[in-house]
VEXDOFI-74953 format. One record per residue (C-alpha): residue number from 1; x, y, z. Coordinates in steps of 0.5 Angstrom, whole numbers. Each point is the difference from the previous one (the first is absolute). Example, Ala and Ser with C-alpha at 12.3 -4.5 7.8 and 13.67 -1.06 7.14 Angstrom:
<recs>
<1 <25 -9 16>> <2 <2 7 -2>> 
</recs>
This chain:
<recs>
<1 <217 192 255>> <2 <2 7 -2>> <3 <7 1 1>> <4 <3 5 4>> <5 <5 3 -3>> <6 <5 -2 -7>> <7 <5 -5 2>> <8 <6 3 -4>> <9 <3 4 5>> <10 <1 5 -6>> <11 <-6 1 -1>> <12 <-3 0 6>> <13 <5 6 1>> <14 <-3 3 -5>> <15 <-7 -1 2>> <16 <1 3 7>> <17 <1 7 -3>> <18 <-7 1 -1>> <19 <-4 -6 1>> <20 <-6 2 -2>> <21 <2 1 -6>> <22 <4 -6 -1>> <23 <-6 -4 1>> <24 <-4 4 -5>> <25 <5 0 -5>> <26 <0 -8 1>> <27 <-7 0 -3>> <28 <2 3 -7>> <29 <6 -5 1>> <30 <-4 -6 1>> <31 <-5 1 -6>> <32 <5 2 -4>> <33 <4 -6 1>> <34 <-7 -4 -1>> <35 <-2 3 -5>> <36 <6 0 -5>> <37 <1 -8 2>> <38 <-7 -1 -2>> <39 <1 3 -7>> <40 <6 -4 0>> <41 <3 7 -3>> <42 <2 7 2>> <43 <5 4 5>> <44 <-1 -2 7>> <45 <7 4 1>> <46 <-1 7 0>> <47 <-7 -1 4>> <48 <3 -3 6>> <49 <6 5 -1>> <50 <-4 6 0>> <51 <-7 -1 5>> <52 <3 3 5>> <53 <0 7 -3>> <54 <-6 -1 -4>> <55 <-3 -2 7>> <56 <3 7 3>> <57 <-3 4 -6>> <58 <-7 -2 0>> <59 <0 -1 7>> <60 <2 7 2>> <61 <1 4 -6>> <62 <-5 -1 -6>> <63 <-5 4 -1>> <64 <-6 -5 -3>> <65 <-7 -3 1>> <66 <-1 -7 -1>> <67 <-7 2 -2>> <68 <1 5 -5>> <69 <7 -2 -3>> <70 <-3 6 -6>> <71 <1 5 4>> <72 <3 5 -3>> <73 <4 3 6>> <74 <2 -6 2>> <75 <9 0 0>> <76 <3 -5 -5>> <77 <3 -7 0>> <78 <4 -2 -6>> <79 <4 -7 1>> <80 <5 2 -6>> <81 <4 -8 2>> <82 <-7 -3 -3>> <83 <2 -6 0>> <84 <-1 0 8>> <85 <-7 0 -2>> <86 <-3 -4 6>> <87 <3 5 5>> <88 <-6 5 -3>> <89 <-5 -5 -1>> <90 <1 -2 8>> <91 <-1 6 2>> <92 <-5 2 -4>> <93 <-4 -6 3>> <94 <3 1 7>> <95 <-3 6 0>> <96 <-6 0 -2>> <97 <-2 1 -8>> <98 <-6 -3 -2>> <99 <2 -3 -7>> <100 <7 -4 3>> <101 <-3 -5 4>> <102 <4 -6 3>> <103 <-2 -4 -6>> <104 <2 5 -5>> <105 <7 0 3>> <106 <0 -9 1>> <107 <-1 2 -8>> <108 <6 3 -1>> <109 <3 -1 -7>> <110 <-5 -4 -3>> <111 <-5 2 -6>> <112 <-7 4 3>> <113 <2 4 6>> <114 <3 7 1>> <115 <7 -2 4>> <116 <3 -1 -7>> <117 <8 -2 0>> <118 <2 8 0>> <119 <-5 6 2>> <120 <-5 2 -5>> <121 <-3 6 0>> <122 <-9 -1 0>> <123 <1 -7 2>> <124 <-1 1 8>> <125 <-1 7 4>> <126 <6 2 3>> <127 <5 -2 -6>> <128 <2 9 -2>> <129 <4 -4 -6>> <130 <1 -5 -4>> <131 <8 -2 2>> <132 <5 -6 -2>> <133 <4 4 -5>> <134 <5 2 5>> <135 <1 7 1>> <136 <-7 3 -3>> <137 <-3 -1 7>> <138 <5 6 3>> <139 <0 4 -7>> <140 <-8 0 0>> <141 <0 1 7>> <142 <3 7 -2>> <143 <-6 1 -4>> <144 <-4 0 5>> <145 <4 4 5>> <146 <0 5 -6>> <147 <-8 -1 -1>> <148 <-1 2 8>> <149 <5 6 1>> <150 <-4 3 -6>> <151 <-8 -2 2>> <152 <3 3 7>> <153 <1 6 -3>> <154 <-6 1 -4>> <155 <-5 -3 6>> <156 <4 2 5>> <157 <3 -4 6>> <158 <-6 -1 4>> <159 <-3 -5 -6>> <160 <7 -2 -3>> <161 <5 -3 5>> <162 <3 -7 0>> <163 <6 -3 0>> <164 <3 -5 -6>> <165 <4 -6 3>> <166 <3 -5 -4>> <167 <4 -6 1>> <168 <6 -2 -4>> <169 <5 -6 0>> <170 <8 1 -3>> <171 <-4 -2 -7>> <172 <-4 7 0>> <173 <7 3 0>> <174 <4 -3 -5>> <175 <-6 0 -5>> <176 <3 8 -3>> <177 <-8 2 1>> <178 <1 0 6>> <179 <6 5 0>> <180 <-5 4 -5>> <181 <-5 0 6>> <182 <5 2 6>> <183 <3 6 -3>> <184 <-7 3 -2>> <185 <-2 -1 6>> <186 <6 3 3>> <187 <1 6 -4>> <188 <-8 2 1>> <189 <0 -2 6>> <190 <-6 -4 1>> <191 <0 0 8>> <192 <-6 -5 1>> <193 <3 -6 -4>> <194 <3 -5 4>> <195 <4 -6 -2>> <196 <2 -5 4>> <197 <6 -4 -2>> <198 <0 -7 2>> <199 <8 -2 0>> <200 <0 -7 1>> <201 <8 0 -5>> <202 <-5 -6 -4>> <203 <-1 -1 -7>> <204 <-2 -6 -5>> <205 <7 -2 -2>> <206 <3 1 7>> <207 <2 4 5>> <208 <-1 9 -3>> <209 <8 0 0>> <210 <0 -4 -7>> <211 <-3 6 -3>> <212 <-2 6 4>> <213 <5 4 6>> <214 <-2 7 0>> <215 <-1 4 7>> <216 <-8 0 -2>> <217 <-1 4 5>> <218 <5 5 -2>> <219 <-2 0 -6>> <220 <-8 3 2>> <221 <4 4 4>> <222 <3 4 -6>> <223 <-6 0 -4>> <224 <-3 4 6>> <225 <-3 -5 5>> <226 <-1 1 7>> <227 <3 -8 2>> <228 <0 -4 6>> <229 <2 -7 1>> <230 <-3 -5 5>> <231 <-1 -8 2>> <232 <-5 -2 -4>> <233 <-2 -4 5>> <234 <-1 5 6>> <235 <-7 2 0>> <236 <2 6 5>> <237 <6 2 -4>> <238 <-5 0 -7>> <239 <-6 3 3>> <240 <6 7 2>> <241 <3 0 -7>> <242 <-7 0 -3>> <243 <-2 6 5>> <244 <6 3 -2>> <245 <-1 0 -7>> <246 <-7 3 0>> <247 <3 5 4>> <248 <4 1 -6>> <249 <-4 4 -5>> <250 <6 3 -4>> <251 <3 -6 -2>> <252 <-4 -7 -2>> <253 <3 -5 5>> <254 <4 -6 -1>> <255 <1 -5 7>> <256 <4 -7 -2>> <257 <-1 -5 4>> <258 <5 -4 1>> <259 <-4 -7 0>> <260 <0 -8 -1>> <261 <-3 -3 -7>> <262 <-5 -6 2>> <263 <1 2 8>> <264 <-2 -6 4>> <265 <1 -5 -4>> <266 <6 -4 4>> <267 <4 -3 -7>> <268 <-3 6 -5>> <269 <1 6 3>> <270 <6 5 -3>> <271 <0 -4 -7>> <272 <-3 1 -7>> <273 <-3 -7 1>> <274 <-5 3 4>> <275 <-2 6 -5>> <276 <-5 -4 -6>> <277 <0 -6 3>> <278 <-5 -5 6>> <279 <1 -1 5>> <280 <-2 -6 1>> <281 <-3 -4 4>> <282 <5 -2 5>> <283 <3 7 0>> <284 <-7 3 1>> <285 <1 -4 6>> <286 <5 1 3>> <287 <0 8 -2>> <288 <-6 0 4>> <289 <4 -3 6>> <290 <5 5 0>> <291 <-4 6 0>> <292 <-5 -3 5>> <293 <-6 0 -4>> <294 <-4 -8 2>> <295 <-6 2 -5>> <296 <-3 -4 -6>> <297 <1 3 -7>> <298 <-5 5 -1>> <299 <-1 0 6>> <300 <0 7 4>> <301 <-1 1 8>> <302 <-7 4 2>> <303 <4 4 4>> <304 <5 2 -6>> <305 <-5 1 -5>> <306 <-5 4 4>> <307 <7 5 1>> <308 <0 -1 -7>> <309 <-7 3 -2>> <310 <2 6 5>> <311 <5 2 -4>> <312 <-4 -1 -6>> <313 <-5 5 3>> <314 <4 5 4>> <315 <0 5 -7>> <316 <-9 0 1>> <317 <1 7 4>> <318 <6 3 -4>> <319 <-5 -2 -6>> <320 <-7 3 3>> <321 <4 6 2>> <322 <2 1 -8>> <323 <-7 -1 -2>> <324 <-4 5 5>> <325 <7 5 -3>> <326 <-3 -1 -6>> <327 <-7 0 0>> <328 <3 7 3>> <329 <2 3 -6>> <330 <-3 4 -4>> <331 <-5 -3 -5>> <332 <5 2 -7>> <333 <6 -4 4>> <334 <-3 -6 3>> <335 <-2 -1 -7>> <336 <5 1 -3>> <337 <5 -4 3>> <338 <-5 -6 0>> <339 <-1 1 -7>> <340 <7 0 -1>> <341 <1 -7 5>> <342 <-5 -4 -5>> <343 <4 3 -5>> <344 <-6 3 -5>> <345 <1 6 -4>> <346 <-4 7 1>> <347 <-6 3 -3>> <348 <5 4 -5>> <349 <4 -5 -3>> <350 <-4 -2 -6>> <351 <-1 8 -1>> <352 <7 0 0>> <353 <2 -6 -5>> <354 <-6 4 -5>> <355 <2 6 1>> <356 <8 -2 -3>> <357 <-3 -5 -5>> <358 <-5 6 -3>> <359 <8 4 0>> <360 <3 -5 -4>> <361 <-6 0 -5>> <362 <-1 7 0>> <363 <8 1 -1>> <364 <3 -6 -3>> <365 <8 0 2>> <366 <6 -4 -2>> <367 <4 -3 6>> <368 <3 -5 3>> <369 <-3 -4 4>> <370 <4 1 6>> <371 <-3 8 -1>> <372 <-6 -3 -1>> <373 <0 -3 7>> <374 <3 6 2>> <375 <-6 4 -3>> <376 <-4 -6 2>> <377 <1 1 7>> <378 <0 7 2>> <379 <-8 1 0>> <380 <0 -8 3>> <381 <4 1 6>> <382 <-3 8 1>> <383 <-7 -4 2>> <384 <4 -6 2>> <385 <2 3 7>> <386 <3 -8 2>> <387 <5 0 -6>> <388 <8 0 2>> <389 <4 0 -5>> <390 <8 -2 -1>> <391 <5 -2 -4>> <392 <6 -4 1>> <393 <5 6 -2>> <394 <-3 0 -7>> <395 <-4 7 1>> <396 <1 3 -6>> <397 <0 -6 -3>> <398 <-6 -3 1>> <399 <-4 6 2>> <400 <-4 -2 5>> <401 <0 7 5>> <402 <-5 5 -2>> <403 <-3 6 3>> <404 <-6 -4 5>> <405 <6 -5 2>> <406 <7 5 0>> <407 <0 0 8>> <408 <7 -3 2>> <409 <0 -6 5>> <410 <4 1 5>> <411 <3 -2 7>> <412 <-3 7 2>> <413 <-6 0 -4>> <414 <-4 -6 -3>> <415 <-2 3 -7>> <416 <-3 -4 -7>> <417 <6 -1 -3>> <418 <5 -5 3>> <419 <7 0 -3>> <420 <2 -8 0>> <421 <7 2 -2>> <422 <3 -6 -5>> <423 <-4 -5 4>> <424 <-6 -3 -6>> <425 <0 -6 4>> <426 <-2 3 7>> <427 <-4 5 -4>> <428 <-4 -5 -1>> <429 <-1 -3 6>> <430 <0 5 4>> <431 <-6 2 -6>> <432 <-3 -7 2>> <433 <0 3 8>> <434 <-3 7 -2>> <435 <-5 -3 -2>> <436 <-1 -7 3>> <437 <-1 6 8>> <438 <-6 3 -4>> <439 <-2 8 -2>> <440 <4 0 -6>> <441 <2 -1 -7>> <442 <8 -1 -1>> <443 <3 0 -7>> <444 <6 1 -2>> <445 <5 0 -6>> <446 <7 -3 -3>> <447 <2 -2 -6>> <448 <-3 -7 -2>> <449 <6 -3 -1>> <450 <1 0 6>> <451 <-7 -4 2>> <452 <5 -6 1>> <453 <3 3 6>> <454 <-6 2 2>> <455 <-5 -7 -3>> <456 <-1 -4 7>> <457 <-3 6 4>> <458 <-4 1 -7>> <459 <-1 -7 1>> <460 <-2 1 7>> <461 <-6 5 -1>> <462 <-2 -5 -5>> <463 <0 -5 5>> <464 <-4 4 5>> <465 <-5 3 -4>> <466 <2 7 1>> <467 <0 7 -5>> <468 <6 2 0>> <469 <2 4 -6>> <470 <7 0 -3>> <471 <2 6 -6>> <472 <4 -4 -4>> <473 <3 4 -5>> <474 <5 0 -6>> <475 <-4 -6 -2>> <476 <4 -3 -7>> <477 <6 1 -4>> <478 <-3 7 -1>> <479 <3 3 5>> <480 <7 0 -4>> <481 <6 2 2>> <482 <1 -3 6>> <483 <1 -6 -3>> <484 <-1 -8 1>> <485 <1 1 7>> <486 <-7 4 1>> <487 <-4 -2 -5>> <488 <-6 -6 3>> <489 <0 -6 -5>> <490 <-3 -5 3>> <491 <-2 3 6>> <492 <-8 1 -3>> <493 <0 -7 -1>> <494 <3 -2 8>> <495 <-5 5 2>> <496 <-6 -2 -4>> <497 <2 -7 3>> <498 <-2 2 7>> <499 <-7 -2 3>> <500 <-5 6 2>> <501 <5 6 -3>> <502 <-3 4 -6>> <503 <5 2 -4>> <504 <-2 6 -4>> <505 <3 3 -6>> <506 <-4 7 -2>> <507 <1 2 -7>> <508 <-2 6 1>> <509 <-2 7 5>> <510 <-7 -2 0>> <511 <2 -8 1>> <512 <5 2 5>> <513 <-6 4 4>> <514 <-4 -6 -1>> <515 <6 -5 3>> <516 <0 4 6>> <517 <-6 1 1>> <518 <-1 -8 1>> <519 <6 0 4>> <520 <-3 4 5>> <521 <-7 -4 1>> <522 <3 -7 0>> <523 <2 0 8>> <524 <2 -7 -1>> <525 <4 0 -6>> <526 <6 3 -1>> <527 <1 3 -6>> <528 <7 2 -4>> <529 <-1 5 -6>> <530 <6 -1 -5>> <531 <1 7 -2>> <532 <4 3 -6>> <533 <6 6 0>> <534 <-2 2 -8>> <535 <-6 4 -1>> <536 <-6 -4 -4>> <537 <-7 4 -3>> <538 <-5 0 3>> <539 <-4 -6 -4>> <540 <-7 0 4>> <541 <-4 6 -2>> <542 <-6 -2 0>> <543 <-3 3 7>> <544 <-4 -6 3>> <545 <-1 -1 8>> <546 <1 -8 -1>> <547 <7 -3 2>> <548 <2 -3 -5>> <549 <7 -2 3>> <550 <-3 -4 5>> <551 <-2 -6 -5>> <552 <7 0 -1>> <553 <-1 0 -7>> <554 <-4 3 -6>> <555 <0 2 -7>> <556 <3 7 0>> <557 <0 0 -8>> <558 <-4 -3 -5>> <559 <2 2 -8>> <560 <-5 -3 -5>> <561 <-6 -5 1>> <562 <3 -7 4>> <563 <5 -3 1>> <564 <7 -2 -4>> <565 <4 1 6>> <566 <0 2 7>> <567 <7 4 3>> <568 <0 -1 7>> <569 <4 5 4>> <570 <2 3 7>> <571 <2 7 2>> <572 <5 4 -5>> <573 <-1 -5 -5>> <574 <-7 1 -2>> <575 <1 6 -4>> <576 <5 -4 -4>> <577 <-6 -6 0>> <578 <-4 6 -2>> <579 <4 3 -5>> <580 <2 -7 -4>> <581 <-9 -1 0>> <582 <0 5 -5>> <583 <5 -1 -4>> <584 <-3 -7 -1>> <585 <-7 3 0>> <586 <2 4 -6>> <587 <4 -6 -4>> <588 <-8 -3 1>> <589 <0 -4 7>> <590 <-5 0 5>> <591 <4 2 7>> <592 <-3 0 8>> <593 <6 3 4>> <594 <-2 -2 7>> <595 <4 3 6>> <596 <2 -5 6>> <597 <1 3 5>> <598 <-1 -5 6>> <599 <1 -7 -2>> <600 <-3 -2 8>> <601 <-6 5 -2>> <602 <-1 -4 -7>> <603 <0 -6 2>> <604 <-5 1 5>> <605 <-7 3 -5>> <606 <-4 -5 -2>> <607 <2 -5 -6>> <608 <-5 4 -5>> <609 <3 6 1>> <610 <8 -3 -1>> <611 <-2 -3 -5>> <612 <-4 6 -3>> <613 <7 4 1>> <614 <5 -5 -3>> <615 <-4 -2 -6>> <616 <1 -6 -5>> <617 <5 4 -4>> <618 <9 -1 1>> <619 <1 2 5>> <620 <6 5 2>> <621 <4 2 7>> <622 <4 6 0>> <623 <4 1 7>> <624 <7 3 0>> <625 <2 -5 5>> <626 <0 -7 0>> <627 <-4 -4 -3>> <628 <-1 -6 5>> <629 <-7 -1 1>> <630 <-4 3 -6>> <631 <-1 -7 -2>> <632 <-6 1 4>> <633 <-3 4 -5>> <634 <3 0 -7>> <635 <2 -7 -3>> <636 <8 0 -1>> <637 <5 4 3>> <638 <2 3 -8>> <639 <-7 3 2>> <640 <3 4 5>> <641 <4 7 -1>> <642 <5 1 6>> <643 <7 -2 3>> <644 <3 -6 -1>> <645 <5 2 4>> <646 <3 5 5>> <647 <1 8 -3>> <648 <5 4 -1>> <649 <2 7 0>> <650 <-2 5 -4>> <651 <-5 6 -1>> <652 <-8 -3 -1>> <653 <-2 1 -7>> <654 <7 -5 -2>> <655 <-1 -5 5>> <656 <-7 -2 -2>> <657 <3 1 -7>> <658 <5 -5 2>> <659 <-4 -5 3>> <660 <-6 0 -5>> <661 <-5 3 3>> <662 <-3 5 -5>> <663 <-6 1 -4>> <664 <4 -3 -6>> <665 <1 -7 4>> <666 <-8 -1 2>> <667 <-2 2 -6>> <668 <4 -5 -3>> <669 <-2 -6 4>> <670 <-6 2 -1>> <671 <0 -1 -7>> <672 <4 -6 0>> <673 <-5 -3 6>> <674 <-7 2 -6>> <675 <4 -1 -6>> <676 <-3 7 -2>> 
</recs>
């Protein structure tokens, strides 16, 4: 029979708060200590800890509809402390959504089914983010608060108006992402966004004071956050600070809930034992005892479950008044804003990518190609009204703001351009948030050297298949002076390694054109265009309406009948592979120039085409930058022109000089190579 109430006296105190709640919160407790025991895997910890306020807030306060988990209007769940993932996936099941069945949740963990170890973005509905990687929940959370105040005011408040909750663990705070996201947040004062913080005093080596004893709630409240704090484990108290934070709309929100690691569990509970371990059989057992709860595993009382489902439906109304709001609106802003929200581009787009291509042929231009971008996207983000642009304080730099995107984002006003601030990790994150909460394109700008601050949030886009596009200029050792410190080696290489990432390298304006143009119609790949500080010509002079860019590679050049040789080259390198062909041309060698822009892209044509491109002659590669992984298309790294080591300070012209990457030094591999 049903026990009637928990048989520890502390937690029988607890329950008494608000029972109901208490009950409710049992179900995602008892599948999460079911789930996690089948598995043999996972975190039953932060689940038991933690379902009472998850219980308060889609029971009371979360805007959602079970049926509809698209719906745009709908507020936003992030589990940034990812590793509590059957806490998500209980409530995505309790409540009613369509893909999470119960089978689905006995599955956790195991190879087929959509509860995998940490969330994942398109893998369930109701997932917003993929997390793990601690602190990028929070940071990419940012992004879709960012994504919402902006949306509102475009469409207005009657269409655009929800709340962007997130659920943090002590992980989250001690990743520096996570204060990258707290001070943006605060200094633009995203109201909407509210952070739960579960304060359990717990991490895997121990106890937080091994390693971790700021005032937390102090330190939000420095960066400019309305704070509460509360028992994470009182229903009544919960539900007040969540009102209250939504009355808040100057200030994002945070509410600390003092709570209890793997509440229940008799011999667990408030150790870090409990955090990525079973329970086990008898402490499953016994836990049951202790809350009160006489149920088989995956077993959930009717009276429970129907209560469940109600909450999953609470949200058709909100939902169907939406929608009767919309149908309301004028024909050219409800297409509009439904346009945006499937994410395909306006009639006008092409015109503009023909009219800025029939300009560069008409006029041809010598530039680098982080002006090129600049050029590049003045007539797109002119017909790309869902373009939002930024740069991690790199402005001037990178050359990311134009005349379409030059309204400043502020606490005030939530233009297209978005200051990050020193900050190219939460840039990016919060990019992957703009995007993922859908109506617009978010880019944005450092230098790529500093890709490796940024790599786990390129990584992520990657991962969840989403288009965000990184503007990362000062691309080699041509950006001089600056030295070895921000000259990129051997970052095109790490980049090129990553899964689902275009790595562009345009060599000229016309490639660069062609580069963002693939960037902005690929929605589901990021992209990153390497872009250079020193000026090139302008090499494609030809006009053609064909993006050659986008095969990745193609012959740029071709000097005599045949083939003695092809040079392969990237970006500011071309011109010198351009150059040294003729020299070997006039010494009597057949030479192709092909320009690689995208190995990814590349890699993709059909074998006849690659090696149509490529030939049967030697082959050389030239990159002024490391030589890691051309083996894939030359045969040797002798046949590789490029840095063997890092770079140094000096003016642009000495560097490539010094460092061997010159006509002279391709035109004589490429005799030694044909022995011409």
């Amino acid at each position: 029979m049903p026990l009637d109430s928990p048989k520890d006296p502390k937690i029988a105190a607890k329950a008494e708060l608000d029972p109901q709640n208490f009950a409710l919160a049992n179900c995602i407790r008892a599948l999460s200590i079911d789930a996690v025991n089948a598995a043999n895997s996972g975190h039953p910890g932060a689940p038991m800890g933690m379902a009472d306020a998850a219980t308060v807030l889609f029971r009371n306060h979360l805007k959602f509809d079970a049926k509809n988990p698209d719906w745009p209007n709908r507020d936003r769940f992030v589990l940034s402390n990812g590793h509590a993932s059957m806490l998500l996936y209980s409530l995505l099941h309790l409540t009613g959504y369509e893909d999470m069945t119960l089978e689905q949740v006995k599955n956790f963990r195991q190879w087929g089914s959509i509860t995998a170890g940490h969330p994942e973005y398109g893998h369930a509905k109701g997932v917003e983010t993929t997390t793990g990687p601690l602190g990028q929940g929070i940071a990419t959370a940012v992004g879709m608060a960012l994504a919402e105040r902006a949306l509102a005011a475009e469409f207005g408040d009657d269409l655009v108006d929800h709340h962007t909750y997130v659920f943090v663990g002590d992980g989250c705070l001690q990743e520096g992402i996570g204060q990258e996201a707290i001070s943006l947040a605060g200094h633009l004062g995203l109201g909407k966004m509210i952070v739960l913080y579960d304060d359990n005093d717990i991490t895997i080596d121990g106890p937080t004071s091994i390693s971790f004893s700021e005032d937390v709630p102090a330190r939000f409240q420095a960066c400019g956050w309305h704070v509460q704090k509360c028992d994470g484990h009182d229903g009544k108290a919960l539900d007040a600070a969540i009102a209250a934070a939504k009355a808040e709309t100057g200030k994002p929100s945070l509410i600390a809930m003092k709570t209890v690691i793997g509440f229940g569990s008799p011999n667990k509970a408030g150790t870090y034992s409990v955090h990525g371990s079973p329970l086990g059989k008898d402490e499953a057992l016994l836990t049951r005892e202790a809350i009160g709860w006489a149920h088989d595993p995956f077993v959930i009382p009717e009276d429970l479950a129907a209560e469940w489902r109600s909450i999953g439906t609470r949200g058709a109304a909100d939902r169907q008044a939406w929608e009767a709001r919309l149908a309301a609106k004028p024909a050219e802003v409800r297409d509009e804003f439904n346009r945006r929200q499937a994410g395909t581009l306006p009639e006008g787009y092409d015109a503009a990518v023909k009219a800025a291509r029939d300009a560069l042929f008409a006029e041809p231009k010598k530039a680098a190609t982080r002006k090129a971008s600049q050029m590049a996207l003045e007539p797109l983000t002119a017909a790309l009204p869902e373009m939002i642009g930024g740069s991690a304080d790199l402005t001037g730099s990178n050359l990311t703001r134009v005349k379409a995107v030059d309204s400043q984002y502020t606490r005030q006003a939530p233009g297209r351009y978005i200051g990050y601030g020193v900050r190219e990790f939460g840039m990016c994150a919060a990019m992957n948030g703009i995007n993922l909460h859908g109506g617009f394109i978010a880019y944005g700008g450092t230098f790529l050297v500093f890709s490796d601050y940024a790599r786990n949030a390129i990584r992520l886009s990657a991962l969840m298949g989403v288009g965000t596009i990184y503007v990362m200029t000062h691309d080699s050792i041509g950006l001089g002076e600056d030295g070895p410190t921000h000259q990129p080696i051997e970052h095109l290489a790490s980049l090129r390694a990553i899964p689902n990432l275009t790595v562009l390298r345009p060599a000229d304006t016309v490639e660069t054109l062609e580069a963002w143009d693939i960037a902005i119609r690929n929605r589901h790949v990021p992209s990153l265009l390497a872009l250079s500080r020193q000026d090139v010509p302008q090499l494609r002079l030809e006009a053609g309406d064909e993006n050659l860019t986008a095969k990745g590679a193609y012959v740029i050049r071709q000097f005599g009948e045949g083939r003695d040789v092809t040079l392969i080259a990237t970006g500011t390198e071309v011109q010198l592979a351009v150059q040294a062909a003729e020299a070997l041309h006039a010494d009597g060698l057949n030479v192709a120039v092909v320009s690689m822009p995208s190995w990814e892209l590349f890699d993709a044509q059909p074998e006849e085409y690659r090696k149509a491109t490529l030939g049967d002659a030697p082959r050389i590669a030239v990159e002024a930058a490391g030589k890691f992984g051309w083996t894939r298309y030359v045969a040797s790294e002798d046949d590789v022109i490029g840095m063997n080591g890092f770079g140094a300070s000096a003016p642009i012209d000495r560097l490539y000089q010094e460092f061997g990457i010159t006509t002279d030094a391709i035109v004589a591999r490429a005799k030694a190579l044909t022995g011409k």
